[in-house]
C-alpha positions as CSV (number, residue, x, y, z in Angstrom):
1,X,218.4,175.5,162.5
2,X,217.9,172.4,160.2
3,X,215.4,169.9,160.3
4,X,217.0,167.1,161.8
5,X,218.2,169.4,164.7
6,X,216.1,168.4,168.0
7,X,215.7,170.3,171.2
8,X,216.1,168.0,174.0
9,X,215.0,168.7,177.6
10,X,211.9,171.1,178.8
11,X,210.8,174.2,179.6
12,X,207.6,174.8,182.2
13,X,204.9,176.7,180.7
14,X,205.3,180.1,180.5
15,X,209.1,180.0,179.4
16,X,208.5,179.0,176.1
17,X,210.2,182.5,174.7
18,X,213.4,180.5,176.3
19,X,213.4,177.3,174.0
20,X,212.3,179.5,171.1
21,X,215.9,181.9,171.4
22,X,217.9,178.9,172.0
23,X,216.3,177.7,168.8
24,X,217.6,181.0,167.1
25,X,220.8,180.2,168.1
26,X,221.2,177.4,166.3
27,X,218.8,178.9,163.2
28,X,221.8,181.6,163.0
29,X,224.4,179.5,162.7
30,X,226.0,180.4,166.4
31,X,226.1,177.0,167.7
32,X,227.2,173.5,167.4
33,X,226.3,172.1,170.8
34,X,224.8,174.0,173.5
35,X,222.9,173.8,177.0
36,X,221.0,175.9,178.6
37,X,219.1,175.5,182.5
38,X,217.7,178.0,184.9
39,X,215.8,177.2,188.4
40,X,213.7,179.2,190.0
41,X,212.8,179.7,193.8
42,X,214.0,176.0,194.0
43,X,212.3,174.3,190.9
44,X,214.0,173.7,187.4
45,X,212.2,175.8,185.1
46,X,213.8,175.4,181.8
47,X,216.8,172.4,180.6
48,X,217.6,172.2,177.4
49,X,220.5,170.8,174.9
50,X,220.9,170.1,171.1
51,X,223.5,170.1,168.8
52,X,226.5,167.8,168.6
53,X,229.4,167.0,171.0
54,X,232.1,166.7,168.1
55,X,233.5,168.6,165.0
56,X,231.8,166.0,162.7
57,X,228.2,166.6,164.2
58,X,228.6,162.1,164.4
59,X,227.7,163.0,168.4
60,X,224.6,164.3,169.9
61,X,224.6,166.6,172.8
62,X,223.5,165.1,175.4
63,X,222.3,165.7,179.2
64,X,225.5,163.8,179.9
65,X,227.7,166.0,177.8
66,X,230.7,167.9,179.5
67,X,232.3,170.9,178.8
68,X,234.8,173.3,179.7
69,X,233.2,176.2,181.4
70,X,236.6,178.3,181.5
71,X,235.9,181.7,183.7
72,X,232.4,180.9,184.2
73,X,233.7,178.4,186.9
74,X,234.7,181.1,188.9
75,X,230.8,182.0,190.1
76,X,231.0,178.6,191.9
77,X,234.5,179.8,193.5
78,X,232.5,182.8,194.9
79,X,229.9,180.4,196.3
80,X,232.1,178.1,197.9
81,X,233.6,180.8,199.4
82,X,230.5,182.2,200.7
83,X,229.8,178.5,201.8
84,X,233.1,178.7,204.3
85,X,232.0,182.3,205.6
86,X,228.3,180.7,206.5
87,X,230.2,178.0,208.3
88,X,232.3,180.1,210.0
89,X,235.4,179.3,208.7
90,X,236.4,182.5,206.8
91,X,235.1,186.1,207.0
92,X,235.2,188.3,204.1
93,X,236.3,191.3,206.0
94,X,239.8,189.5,207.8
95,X,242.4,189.4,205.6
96,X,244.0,186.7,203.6
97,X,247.0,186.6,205.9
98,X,244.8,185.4,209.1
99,X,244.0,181.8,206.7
100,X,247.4,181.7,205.0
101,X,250.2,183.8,206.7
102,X,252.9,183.3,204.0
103,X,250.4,185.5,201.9
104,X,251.0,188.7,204.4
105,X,254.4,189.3,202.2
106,X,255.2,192.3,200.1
107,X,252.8,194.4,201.3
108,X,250.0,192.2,200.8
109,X,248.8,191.6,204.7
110,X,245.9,193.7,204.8
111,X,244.2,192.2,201.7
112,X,241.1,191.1,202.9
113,X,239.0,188.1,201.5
114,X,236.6,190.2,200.3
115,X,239.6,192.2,198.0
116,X,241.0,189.4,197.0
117,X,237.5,188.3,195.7
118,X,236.6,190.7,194.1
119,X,239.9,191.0,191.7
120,X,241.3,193.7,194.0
121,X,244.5,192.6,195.6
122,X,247.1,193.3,192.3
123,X,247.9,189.5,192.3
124,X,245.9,189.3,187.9
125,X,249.5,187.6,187.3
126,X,252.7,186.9,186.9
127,X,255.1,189.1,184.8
128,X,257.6,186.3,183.8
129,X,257.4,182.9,182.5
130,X,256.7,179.4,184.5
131,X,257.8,176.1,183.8
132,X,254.5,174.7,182.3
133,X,254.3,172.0,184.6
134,X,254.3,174.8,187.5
135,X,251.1,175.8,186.4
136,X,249.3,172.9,186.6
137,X,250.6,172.6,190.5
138,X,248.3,174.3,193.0
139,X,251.3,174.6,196.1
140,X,253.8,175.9,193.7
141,X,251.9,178.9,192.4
142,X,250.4,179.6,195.6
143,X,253.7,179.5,197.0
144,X,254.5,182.4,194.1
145,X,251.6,184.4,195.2
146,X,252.4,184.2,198.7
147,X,255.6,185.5,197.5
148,X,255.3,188.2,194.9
149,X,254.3,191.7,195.3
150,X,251.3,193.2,194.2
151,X,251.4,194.8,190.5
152,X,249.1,197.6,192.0
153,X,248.1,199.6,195.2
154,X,245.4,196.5,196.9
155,X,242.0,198.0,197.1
156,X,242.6,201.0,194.5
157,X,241.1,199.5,191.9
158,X,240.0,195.7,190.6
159,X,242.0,194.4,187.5
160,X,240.3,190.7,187.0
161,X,242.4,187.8,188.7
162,X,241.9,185.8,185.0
163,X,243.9,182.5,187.0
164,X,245.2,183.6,189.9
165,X,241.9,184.4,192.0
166,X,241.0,180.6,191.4
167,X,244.9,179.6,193.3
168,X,244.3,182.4,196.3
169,X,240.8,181.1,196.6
170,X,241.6,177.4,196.7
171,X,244.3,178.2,199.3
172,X,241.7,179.6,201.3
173,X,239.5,176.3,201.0
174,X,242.6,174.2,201.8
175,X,243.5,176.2,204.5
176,X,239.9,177.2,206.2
177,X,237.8,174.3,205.1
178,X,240.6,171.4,204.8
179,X,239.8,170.3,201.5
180,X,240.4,171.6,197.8
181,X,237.5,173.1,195.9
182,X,237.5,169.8,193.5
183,X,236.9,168.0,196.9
184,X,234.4,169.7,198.1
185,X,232.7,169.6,194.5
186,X,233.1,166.1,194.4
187,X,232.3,165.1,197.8
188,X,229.9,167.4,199.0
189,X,227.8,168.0,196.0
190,X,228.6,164.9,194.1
191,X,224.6,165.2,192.4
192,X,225.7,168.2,190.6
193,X,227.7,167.3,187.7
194,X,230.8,169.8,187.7
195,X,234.2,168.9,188.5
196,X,237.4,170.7,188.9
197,X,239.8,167.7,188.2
198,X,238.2,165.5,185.7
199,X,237.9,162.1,186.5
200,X,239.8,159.8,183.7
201,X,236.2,157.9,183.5
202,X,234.8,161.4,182.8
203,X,237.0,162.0,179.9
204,X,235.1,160.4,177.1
205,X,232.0,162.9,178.1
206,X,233.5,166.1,177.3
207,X,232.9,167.5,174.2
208,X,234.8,169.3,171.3
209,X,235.4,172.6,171.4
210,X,237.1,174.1,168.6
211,X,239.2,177.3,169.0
212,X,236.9,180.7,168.4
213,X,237.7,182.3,164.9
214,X,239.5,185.3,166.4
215,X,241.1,186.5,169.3
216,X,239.4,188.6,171.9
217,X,240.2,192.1,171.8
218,X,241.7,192.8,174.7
219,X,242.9,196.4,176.6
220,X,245.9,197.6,174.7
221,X,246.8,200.2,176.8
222,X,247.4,197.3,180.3
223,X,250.3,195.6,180.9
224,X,248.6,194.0,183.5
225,X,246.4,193.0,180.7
226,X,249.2,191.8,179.0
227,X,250.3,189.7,182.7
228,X,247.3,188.6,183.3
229,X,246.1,187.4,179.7
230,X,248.8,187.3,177.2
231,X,252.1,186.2,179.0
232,X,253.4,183.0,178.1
233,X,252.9,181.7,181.9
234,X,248.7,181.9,181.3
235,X,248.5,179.5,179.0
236,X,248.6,175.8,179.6
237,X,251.8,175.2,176.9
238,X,253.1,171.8,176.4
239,X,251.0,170.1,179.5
240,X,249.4,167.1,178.1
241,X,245.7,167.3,178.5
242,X,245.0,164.6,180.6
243,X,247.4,166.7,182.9
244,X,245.5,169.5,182.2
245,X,242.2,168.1,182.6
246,X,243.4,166.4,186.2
247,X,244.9,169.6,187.6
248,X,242.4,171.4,189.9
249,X,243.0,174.7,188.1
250,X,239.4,176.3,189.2
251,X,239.3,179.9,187.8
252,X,239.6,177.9,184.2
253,X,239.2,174.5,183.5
254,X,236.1,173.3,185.6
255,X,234.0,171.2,183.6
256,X,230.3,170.9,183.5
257,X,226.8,170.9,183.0
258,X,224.3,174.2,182.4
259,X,222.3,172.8,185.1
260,X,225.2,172.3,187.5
261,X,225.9,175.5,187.4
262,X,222.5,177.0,187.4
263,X,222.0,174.5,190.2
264,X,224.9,175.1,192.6
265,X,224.6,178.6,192.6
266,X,221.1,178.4,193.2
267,X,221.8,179.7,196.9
268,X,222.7,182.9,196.2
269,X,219.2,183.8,194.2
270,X,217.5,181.5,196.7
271,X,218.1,183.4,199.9
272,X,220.9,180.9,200.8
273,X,218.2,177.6,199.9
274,X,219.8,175.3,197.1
275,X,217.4,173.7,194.4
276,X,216.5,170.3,196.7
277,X,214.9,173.3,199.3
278,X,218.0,172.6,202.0
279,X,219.0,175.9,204.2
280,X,222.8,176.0,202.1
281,X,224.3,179.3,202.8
282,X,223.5,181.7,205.8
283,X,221.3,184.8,203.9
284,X,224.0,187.4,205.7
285,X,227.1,185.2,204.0
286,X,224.7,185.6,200.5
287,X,223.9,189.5,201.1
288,X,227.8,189.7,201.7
289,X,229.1,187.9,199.0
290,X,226.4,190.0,196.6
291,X,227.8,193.5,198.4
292,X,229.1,195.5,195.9
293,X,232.9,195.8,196.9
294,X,234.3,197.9,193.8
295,X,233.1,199.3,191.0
296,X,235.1,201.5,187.8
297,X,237.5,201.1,185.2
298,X,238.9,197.4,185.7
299,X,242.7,197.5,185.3
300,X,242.7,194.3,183.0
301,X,239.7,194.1,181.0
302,X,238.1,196.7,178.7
303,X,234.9,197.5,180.2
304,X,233.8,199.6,183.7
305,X,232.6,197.2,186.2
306,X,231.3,196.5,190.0
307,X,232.7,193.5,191.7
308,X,230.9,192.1,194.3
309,X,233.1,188.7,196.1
310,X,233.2,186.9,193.3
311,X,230.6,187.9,191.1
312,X,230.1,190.9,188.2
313,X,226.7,192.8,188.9
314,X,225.1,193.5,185.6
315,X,226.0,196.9,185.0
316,X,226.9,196.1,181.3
317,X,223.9,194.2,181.0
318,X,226.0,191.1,180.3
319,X,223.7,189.2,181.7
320,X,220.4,190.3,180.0
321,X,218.3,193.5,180.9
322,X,218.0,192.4,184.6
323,X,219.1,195.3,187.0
324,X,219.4,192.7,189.9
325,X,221.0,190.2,188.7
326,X,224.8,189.2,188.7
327,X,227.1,187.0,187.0
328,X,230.3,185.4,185.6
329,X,231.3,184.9,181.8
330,X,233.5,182.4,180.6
331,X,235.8,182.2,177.9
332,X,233.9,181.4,174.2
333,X,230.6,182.3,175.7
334,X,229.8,180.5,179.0
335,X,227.8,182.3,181.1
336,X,226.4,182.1,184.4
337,X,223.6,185.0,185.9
338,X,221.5,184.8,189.1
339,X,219.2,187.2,190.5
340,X,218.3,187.1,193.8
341,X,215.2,189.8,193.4
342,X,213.4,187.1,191.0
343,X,214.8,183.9,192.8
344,X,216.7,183.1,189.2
345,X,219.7,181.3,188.9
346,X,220.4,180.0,185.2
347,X,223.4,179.2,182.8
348,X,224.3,178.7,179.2
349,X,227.6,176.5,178.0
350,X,228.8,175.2,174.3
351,X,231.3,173.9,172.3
352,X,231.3,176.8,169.9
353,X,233.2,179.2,170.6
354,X,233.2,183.4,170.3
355,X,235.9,185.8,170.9
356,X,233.6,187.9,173.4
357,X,235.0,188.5,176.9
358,X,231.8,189.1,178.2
359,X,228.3,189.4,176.8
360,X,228.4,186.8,174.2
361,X,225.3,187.6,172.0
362,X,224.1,184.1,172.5
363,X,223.9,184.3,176.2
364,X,222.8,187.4,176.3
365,X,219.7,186.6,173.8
366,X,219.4,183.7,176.2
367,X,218.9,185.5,179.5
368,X,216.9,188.2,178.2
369,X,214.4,185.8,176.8
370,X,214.5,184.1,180.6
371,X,213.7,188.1,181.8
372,X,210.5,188.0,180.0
373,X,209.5,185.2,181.2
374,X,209.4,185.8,184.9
């Protein structure tokens, strides 16, 4: 890390090994801009940023900075799922069908919520192209999923929903709840700074994020790999971005804050109590969204994993050495990790990007420091 470069933010005694590995970060060259936050049993314990928001390094990084979280949006899916089950309005164990009866097509009536969270219900993609302006439009690729037939046996193994889980579990939300998941994030937790539609008066926040150096190595032995990463419908195409950035597409392009996330899924290492010490989620619709629902060879990407609703436990120590914690990686290196045995809930974003899947070294270094510390 140069000179000039500053670390912004705080971190409460005791978590000083935090600051000091996000410092190595930068020292190695791994970073351009970066955040990092954790809270713990309801207080903030670390929040820190440095770097620069654009290519030039002409912008600092600052608390107000924005980014693209990509996958890593998906932990706050599973907790405004969660949320709905607390309030009654959906149970993990009905199935999908019961909320959304076009969905009970093709076979598919006897996936439950729970499957369909945890990337079990065949739906990772869809095997030909879409009309790019489809995919920014929620009704019309939910009305594809309600119509297509699962690409494997439901509940015989997970292969990760890389888009589509964040479609099936907005439906849900529409359905259940009556409003979309960028609604709820903008109206019921409009103090935590993540969006899924960016406001145009956001725009000017979010910060540069140049394309990783290589590709991600992905399973070459999958088509549903190849379906749910590689075919031409997953990627946004010829959309303009402030289409892009507008459309509530919430199993990628949520943007936000470390401490957003670390703060909204506070709940779920908090025995259901968010960071401002409010009773948020029911502790039996936390235990059940932490159940473990699946666990082996994922059918889409290259590692062995447990699913719980929404959330990867750490059995690939993704998320640091902790054996109770869980998580949710995002594209480039975004990461999100709570665990509920130590009250933690903590996240890392940036602008730099890796080719990791999962596990980016820089997170990883990140949450293991955190471990020591508790």
């Amino acid at each position: 890390m140069s000179e000039a470069m500053e670390i912004s933010g705080f971190v409460l005694k005791g978590y000083e090994d935090v600051r000091a590995a996000f410092a190595a970060n930068f020292a190695d060259g791994g970073e351009l801009g970066a955040r990092f936050s954790a809270f713990r049993a309801g207080e903030p314990v670390v929040d820190i940023w440095a770097g620069h928001a654009d290519r030039d390094k002409t912008i600092p990084w600052t608390d107000k900075s924005l980014v693209c979280v990509y996958s890593a949006g998906k932990a706050a899916i599973s907790l405004l799922i969660a949320r709905a089950v607390s309030e009654g309005k959906l149970d993990y164990e009905r199935p999908v069908a019961d909320y959304w009866p076009e969905f009970s097509s093709l076979g598919k009536g006897q996936i439950t919520v729970a499957m369909a969270m945890s990337h079990q219900a065949g739906l990772c993609g869809f095997a030909d192209p879409i009309p790019p302006e489809e995919w920014i439009n929620h009704d019309k690729i939910a009305a594809r999923l309600a119509a297509m037939a699962p690409l494997w046996p439901p509940g015989s193994a997970s292969g990760y929903h890389t888009q589509t889980i964040g479609y099936i579990a907005n439906e849900l939300i529409r359905r259940a709840v009556g409003r979309s998941i960028g609604a709820l994030l903008r109206e019921d937790y409009a103090g935590v700074d993540l969006h899924c539609g960016v406001a145009p008066t956001d725009i000017a926040r979010i910060a540069y994020m140049p394309k990783p150096p290589s590709a991600p190595v992905h399973r070459q032995d999958s088509e549903f790999t190849k379906i749910a990463f590689l075919k031409p419908w997953s990627a946004a195409g010829k959309v303009s971005r402030e289409d892009w950035l507008a459309a509530e597409i919430p199993a990628s392009n949520m943007h936000g804050t470390a401490r957003a996330l670390a703060e909204i899924m506070h709940p779920f290492a908090n025995k259901g109590v968010d960071a401002q010490g409010r009773a948020a989620i029911d502790p039996a619709a936390v235990a059940a969204a932490l159940s473990p629902r699946i666990s082996g060879e994922d059918l889409v990407l290259p590692f062995r994993l447990t699913w719980a609703a929404g959330l990867m436990l750490n059995t690939n120590q993704h998320f640091g050495p902790g054996a109770t914690a869980f998580g949710q990686p995002g594209f480039g290196g975004s990461a999100v990790m709570i665990d509920p045995a130590k009250r933690i809930s903590a996240a890392y974003v940036m602008n730099k990007m890796s080719p990791a899947l999962a596990g980016d070294p820089r997170a990883v270094r990140l949450f293991s420091a955190l471990d020591r510390c508790l």
